[in-house]
C-alpha positions in Angstrom: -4.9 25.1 152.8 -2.0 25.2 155.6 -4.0 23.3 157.5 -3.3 20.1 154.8 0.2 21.1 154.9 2.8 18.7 156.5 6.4 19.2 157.1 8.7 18.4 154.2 11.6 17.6 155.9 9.4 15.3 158.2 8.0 14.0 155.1 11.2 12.7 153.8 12.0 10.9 156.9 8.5 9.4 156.5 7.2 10.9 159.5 3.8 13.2 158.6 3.6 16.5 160.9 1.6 19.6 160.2 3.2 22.1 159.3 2.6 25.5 160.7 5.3 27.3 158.7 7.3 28.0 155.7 11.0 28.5 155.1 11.8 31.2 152.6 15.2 29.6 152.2 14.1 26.1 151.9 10.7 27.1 150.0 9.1 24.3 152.1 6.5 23.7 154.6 7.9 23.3 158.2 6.3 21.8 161.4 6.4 23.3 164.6 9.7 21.4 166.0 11.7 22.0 162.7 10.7 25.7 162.2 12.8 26.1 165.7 15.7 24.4 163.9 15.4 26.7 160.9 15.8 29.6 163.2 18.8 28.1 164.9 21.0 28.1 162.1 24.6 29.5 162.0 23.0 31.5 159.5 19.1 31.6 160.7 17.0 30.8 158.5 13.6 33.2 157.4 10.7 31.3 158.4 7.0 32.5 158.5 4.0 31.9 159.7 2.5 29.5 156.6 -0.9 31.0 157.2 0.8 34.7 156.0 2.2 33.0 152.9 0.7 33.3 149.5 0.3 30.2 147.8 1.8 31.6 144.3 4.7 31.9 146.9 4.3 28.3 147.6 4.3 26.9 144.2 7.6 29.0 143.1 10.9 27.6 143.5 14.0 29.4 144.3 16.6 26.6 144.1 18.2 25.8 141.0 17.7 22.9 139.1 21.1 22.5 137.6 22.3 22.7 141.2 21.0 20.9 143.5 19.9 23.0 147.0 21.7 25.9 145.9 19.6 29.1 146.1 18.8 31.4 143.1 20.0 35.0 144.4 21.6 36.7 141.6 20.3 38.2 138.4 22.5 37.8 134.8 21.6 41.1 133.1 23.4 39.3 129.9 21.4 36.5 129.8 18.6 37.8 131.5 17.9 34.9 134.3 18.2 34.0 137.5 21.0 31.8 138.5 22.9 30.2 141.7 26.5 30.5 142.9 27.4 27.7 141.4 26.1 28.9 137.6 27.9 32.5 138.6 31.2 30.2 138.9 30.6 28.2 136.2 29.0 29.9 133.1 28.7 34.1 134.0 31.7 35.3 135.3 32.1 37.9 132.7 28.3 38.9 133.1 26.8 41.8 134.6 25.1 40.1 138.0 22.9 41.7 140.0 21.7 40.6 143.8 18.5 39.4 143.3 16.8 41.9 145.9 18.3 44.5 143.9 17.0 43.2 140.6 13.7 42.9 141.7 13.5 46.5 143.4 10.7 48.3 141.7 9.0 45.6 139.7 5.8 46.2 140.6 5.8 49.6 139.2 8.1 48.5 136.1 6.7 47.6 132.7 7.9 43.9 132.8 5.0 43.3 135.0 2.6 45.5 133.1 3.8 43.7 129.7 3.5 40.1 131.1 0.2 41.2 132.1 -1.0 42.0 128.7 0.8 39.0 127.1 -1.5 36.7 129.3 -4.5 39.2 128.6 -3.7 38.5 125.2 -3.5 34.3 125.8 -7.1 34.2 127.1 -8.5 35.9 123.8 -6.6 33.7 121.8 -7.5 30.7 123.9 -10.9 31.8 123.5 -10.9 32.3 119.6 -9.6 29.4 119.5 -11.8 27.2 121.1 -14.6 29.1 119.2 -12.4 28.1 115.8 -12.2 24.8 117.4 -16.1 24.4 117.9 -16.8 25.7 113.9 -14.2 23.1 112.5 -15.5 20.6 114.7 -19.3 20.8 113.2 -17.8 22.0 109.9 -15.7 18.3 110.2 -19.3 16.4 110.7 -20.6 18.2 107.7 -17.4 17.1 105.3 -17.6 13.8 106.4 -21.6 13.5 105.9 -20.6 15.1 102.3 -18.0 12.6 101.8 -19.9 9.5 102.6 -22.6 11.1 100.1 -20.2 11.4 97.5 -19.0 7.7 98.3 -22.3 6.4 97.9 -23.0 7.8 94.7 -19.6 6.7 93.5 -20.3 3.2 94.4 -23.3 3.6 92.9 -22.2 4.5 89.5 -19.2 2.2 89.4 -21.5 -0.4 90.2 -24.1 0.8 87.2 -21.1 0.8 84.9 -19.8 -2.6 85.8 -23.5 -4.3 85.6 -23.9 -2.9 82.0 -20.4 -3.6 81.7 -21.9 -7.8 82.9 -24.7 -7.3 81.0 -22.5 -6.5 77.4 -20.0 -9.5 78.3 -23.0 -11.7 78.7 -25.1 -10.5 76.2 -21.7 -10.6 73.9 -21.2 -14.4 75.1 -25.2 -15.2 74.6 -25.0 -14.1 71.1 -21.6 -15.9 70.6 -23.1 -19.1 71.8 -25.9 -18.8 69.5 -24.2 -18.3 66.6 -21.8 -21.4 67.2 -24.6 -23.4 67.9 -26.6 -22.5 64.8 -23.5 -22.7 62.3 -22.9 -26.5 64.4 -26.3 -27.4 63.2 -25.9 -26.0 59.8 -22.4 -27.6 59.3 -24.5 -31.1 60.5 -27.0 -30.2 57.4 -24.6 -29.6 55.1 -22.8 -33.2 55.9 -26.0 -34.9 55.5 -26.4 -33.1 52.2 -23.1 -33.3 51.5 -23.1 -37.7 52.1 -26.7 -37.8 50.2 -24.9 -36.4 47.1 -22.2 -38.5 46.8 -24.2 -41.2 47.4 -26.7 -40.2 44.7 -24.2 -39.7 42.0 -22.2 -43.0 42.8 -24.8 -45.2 42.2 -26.6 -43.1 39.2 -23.1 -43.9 37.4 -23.6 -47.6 37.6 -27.2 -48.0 37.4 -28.6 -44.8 35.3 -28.9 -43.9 31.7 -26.9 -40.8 30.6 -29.7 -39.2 30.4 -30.8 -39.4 33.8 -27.2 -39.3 34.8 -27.4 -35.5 32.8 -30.1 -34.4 34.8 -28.5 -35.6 38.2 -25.2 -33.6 38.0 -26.9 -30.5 36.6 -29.3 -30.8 39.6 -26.1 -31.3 41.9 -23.3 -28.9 40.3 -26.1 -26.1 41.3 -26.6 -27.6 44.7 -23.3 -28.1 45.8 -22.8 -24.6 44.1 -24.8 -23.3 47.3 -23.3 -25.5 49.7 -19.8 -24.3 48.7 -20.9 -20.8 49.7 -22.6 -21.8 52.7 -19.5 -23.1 54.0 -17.3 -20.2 52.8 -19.6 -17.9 54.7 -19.3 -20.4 57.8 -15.5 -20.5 57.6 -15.5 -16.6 57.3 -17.5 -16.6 60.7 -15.3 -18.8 62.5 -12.4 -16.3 61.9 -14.7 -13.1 63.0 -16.1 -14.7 65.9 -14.6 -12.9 69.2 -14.5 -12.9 72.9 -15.4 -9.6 74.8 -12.8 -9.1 76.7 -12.0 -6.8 79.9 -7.9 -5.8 78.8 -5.5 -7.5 80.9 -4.3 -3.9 82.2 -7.6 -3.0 83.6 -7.8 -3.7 87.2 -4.3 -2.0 87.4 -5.9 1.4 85.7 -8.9 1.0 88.3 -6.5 1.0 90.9 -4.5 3.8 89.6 -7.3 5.8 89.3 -8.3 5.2 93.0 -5.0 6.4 94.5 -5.1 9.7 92.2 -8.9 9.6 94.3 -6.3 9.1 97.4 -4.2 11.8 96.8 -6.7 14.5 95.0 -7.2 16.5 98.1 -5.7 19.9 99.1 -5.2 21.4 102.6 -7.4 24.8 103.9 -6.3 27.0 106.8 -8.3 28.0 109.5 -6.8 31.4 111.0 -7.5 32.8 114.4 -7.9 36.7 114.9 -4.2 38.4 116.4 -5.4 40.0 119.4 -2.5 42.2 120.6 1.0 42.2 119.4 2.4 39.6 121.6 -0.1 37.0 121.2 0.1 34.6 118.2 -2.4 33.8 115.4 -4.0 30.1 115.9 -4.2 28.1 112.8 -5.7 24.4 111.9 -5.1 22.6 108.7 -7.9 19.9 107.4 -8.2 18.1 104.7 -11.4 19.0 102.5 -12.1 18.0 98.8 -15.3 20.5 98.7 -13.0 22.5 96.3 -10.5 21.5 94.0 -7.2 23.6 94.3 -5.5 24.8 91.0 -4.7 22.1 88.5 -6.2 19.6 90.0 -7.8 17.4 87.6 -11.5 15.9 86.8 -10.8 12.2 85.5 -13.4 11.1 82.8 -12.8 7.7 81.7 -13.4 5.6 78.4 -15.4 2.6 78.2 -13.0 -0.4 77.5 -13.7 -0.8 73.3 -13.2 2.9 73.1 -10.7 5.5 72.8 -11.0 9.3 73.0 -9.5 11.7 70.6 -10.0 15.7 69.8 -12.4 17.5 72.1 -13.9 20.8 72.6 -16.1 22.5 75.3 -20.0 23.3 74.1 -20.2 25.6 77.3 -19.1 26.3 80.3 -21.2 23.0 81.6 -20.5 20.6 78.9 -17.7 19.1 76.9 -17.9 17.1 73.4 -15.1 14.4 72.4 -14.4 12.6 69.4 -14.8 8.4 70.6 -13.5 5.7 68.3 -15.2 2.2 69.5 -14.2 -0.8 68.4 -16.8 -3.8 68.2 -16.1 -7.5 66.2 -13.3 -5.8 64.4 -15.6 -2.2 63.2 -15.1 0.5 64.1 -17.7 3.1 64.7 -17.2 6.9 65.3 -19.3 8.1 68.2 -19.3 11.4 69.6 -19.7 11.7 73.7 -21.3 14.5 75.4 -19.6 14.8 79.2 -21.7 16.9 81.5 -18.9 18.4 83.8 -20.6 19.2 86.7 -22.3 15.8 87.6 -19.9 13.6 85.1 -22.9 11.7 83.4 -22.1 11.2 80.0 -24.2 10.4 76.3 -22.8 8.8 73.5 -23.7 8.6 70.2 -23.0 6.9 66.7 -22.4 9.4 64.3 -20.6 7.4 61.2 -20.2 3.5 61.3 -17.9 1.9 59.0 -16.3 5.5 58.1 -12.8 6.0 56.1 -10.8 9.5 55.6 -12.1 11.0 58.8 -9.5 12.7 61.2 -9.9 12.4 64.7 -7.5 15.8 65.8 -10.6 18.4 65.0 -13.8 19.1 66.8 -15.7 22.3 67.0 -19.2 23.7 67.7 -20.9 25.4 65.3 -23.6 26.7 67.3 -25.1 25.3 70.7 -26.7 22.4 68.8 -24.3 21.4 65.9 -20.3 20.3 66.1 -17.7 19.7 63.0 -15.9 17.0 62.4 -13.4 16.9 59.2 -12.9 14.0 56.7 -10.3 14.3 53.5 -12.1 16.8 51.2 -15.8 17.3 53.1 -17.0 19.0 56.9 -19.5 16.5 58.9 -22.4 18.1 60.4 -23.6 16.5 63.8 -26.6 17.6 65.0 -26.6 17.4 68.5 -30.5 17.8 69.8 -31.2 15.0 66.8 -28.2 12.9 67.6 -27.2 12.3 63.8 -25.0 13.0 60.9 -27.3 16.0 59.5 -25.2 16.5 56.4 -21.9 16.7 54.9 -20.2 20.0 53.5 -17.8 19.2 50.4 -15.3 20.9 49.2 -15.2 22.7 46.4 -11.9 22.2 45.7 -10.9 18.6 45.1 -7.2 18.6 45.5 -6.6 20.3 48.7 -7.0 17.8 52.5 -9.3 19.2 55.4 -6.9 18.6 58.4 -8.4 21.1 61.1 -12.1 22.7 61.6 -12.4 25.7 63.7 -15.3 28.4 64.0 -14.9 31.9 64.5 -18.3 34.3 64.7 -20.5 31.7 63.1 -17.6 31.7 60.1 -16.4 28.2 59.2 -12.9 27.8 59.0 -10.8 25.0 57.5 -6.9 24.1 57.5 -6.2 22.6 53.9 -2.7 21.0 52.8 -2.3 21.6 48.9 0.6 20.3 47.4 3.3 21.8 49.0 1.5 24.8 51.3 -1.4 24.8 54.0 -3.6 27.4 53.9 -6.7 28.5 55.8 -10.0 29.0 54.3 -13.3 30.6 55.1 -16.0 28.9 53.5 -20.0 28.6 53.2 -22.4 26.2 53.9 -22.0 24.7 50.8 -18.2 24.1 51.0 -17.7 27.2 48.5 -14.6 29.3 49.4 -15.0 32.5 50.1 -11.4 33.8 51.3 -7.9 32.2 52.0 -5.0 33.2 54.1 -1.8 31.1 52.7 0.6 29.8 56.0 3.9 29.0 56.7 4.6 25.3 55.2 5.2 22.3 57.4 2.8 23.6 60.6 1.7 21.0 62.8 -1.0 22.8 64.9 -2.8 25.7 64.7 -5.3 27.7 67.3 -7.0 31.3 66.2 -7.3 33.6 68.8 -8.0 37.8 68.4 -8.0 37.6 64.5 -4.6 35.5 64.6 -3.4 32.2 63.4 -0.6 30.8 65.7 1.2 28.0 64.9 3.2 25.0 65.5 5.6 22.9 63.3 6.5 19.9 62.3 10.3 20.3 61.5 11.1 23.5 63.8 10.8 24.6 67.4 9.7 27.7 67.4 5.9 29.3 67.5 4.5 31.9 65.1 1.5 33.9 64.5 0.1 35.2 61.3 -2.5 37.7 61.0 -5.7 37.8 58.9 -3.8 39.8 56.6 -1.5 37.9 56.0 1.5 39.0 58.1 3.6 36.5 59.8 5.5 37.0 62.8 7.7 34.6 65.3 5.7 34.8 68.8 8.4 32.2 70.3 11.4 30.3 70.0 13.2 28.0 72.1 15.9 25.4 71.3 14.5 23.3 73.6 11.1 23.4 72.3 9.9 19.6 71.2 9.2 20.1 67.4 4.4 18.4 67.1 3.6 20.5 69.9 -0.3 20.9 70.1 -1.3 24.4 70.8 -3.8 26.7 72.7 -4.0 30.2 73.1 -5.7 32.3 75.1 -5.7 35.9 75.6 -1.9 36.2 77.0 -1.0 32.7 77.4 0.1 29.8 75.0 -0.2 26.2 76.2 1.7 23.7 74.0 1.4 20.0 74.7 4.7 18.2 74.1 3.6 14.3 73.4 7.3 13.2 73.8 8.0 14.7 77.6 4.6 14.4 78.5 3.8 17.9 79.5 1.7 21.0 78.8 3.9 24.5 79.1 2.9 27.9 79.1 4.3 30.7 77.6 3.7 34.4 78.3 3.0 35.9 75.1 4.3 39.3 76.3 7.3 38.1 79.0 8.0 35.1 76.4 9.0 33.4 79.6 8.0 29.7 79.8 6.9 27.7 82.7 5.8 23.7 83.2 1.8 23.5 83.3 1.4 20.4 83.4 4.1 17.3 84.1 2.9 14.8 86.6 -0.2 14.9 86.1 -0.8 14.0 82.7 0.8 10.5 80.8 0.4 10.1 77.3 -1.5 13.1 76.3 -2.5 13.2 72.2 -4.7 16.3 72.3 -6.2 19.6 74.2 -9.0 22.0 74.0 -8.7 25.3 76.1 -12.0 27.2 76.8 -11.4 30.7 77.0 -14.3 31.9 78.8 -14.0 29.6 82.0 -10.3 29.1 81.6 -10.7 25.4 81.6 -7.8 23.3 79.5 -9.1 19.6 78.6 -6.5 17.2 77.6 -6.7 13.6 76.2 -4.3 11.3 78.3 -3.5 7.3 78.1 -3.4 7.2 74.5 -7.1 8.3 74.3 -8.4 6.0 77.6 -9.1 9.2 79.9 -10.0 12.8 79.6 -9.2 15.1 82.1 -9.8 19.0 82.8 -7.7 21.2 84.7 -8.2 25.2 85.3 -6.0 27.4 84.0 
């Protein structure tokens, strides 16, 4: 290597002479001529032959950089660097300073060596973890994005299934539209020529026919025209009932908000090295991965654009149930939708068409294969293997309103306003009741958990709970509690849903402390569902256009 040496101080007067060896005081390569000159000095300089010089001696330099040419040969024990003259002047002259020689006496034997030593020992583990943590993200990073495209495809592939049936209804809607105007046209076109032919006929049987005859003809034509005049009423009714399917103006801009929550539902996971000694640091990587949803993330399931979502309740861990009002050429029909949540496909079916005095804010399973829905003064079964209304429960009791439905050990249990109290009570198969626990007046949700009725009101912000034996109790109260909260409870935990502010809190039923759930994430929420057993919370958001789960 001294051999491809040349002079420095040849080098800068562009001249190019080996150099056969090295200034100490310079730390630079000399030639031949100029290591004379070093040695001439007033002050001679320590040269050497290059060949005994160790290149980690070559590659250190011992002038300062603040300073230019000045020579680091002191040592600030304050600061604990090595500095020039000129620094000594300028920044330590109330330091401890040390000659440099006398600094470095005994550092190979001293523990700063034998402590830098590890602390490099230590780097080359790390280094090596890491580049093994490195190689593992780097496969695990193909895998995601394989995972990813996967899931893009099958997204694609069901927002493009949805928008051809969604083609296929418009047209179909259109096709059927068509027909009908054309048949009524042709119809109308009868009905002129009928129409004409008449008042033709009875014009000239007034000028030409006997009475008789004349009789005969309007008796003939008052029960004809009777049965044109409803054939055009019924035509006239049509025109008004006749309709457009429409995709809502608002649309597009609720895709595209759904597609940047897509954009921003992901969550970041660390990727920690191992610590391998005390002076070396831990290596982390952050990626991005949606293989697991972080805590309160949502799942987004969507309404179809005639319908609307109201109360829901989970079958099972797997499954979820929700009340759908659809609207169609001005009827409504009452469907009930069946969301599997691990793979989001969905079956919906008509339960009641043309219904009146059914509430949409109560839903509960009665078993695996039957739910409850609630009218004024009657419990509808839905069978759902069959798919069907299977029969209706009526109550015995004419003057009290079913307003909530709830099952608790295979007992059905109804919330009734009578008059001027609500009550809850346990009845049969045959709408008989068999008990009743009376409840504070003017509650505006309910949820039974652990043989307790908690509460809600409609006039007061405050929660209570009354017991199956009638004992009632205030569990919490807050003056800025939003009077028509909803409410869930689970085993420690109330959740109430406050319309108004648009936000779920939850309230520690021992601490009584409250804490926002839910704020951002939800907009226009009208009802939840909280499954105890997976800790799952459903909420109805839009005004009934989207469902969405969160854990708890």
């Amino acid at each position: 290597m001294a051999a491809n040496e040349v002079c420095a101080g040849c080098h800068r007067d562009n001249e190019e002479e080996i150099a056969v060896s090295w200034c100490n005081d310079c730390d630079e390569p000399v030639c031949r001529p100029c290591s004379k000159v070093h040695r001439r000095f007033v002050i001679p300089h320590d040269v050497e032959d290059i060949k005994h010089i160790p290149n980690v001696s070559k590659a250190l330099s011992k002038t300062c950089k603040d300073h230019n040419g000045q020579k680091l040969i002191f040592f600030c024990v304050n600061h604990d660097k090595i500095v020039c003259p000129a620094c000594l002047s300028e920044s330590h002259k109330e330091c401890d300073i040390n000659h440099i020689e006398k600094a470095a006496n005994g550092i190979k034997e001293s523990s700063a060596i034998h402590d830098l030593k590890e602390r490099i020992h230590n780097q080359k583990d790390v280094i090596e973890i890491m580049k093994g943590e490195y190689n593992v993200l780097s496969s695990k990073i193909g895998q995601d994005n394989e995972q990813q495209h996967e899931r893009l495809i099958q997204l694609r592939s069901t927002i493009d299934d949805h928008l051809n049936r969604l083609e296929k209804n418009i047209d179909t809607h259109y096709n059927q539209g068509v027909d009908k105007i054309s048949s009524n046209t042709e119809h109308l076109k009868s009905l002129a020529q009928t129409t004409q032919a008449n008042l033709q006929d009875i014009e000239k049987a007034e000028t030409e026919e006997s009475e008789v005859n004349l009789f005969h003809l309007v008796k003939r034509l008052d029960t004809s025209q009777l049965s044109d005049e409803e054939n055009i009423q019924c035509l006239e009714n049509e025109i008004s009932s006749l309709s457009i399917h429409q995709i809502p103006e608002n649309f597009i801009e609720k895709v595209d908000a759904m597609f940047n929550e897509f954009s921003h539902d992901t969550h970041t996971t660390s990727l920690k090295g191992q610590q391998s000694g005390n002076k070396a640091r831990q290596s982390q990587l952050r990626i991005h991965s949606e293989e697991k949803q972080p805590l309160n993330k949502s799942r987004t399931f969507y309404a179809d654009v005639s319908s609307k979502f109201h109360a829901c309740c989970f079958i099972d861990e797997k499954k979820i149930i929700v009340i759908e009002e659809q609207l169609i050429d001005k009827n409504k029909k009452l469907n009930l939708r069946i969301i599997d949540l691990k793979d989001g496909q969905a079956l919906s079916f008509m339960v009641l068409e043309q219904y009146y005095g059914v509430y949409y804010d109560s839903i509960c399973t009665f078993d695996r294969n039957h739910a409850l829905i609630v009218g004024n003064a009657c419990i509808n079964v839905i069978d759902l293997e069959l798919k069907k209304n299977a029969c209706t429960i009526l109550l015995r009791n004419k003057l009290s309103r079913c307003k909530r439905v709830t099952c608790i050990e295979n007992n059905i249990m109804i919330l009734c306003e009578d008059s001027m109290c609500h009550f809850i009570s346990w009845i049969d198969y045959n709408g008989k009741s068999l008990r009743t626990l009376d409840l504070p007046y003017g509650l505006w949700d309910i949820d039974i958990n652990d043989k307790l009725v908690y509460c809600t009101f409609s006039d007061a912000n405050h929660v209570t709970y009354t017991s199956f034996s009638g004992v009632t109790n205030t569990c919490y109260t807050s003056l800025d509690l939003r009077e028509r909260c909803k409410i869930a409870v689970a085993d420690s935990m109330i959740f109430l849903l406050e319309k108004d502010r648009n936000s779920v809190y939850k309230v520690d039923i021992n601490t009584k402390q409250r804490s926002v759930f839910l704020k951002d994430e939800i907009t226009y929420p009208t009802h939840m569902s909280l499954d105890r057993k997976t800790k799952q919370l459903a909420v109805t958001c839009d005004e009934g256009k989207c469902l969405k789960i969160f854990k708890t």
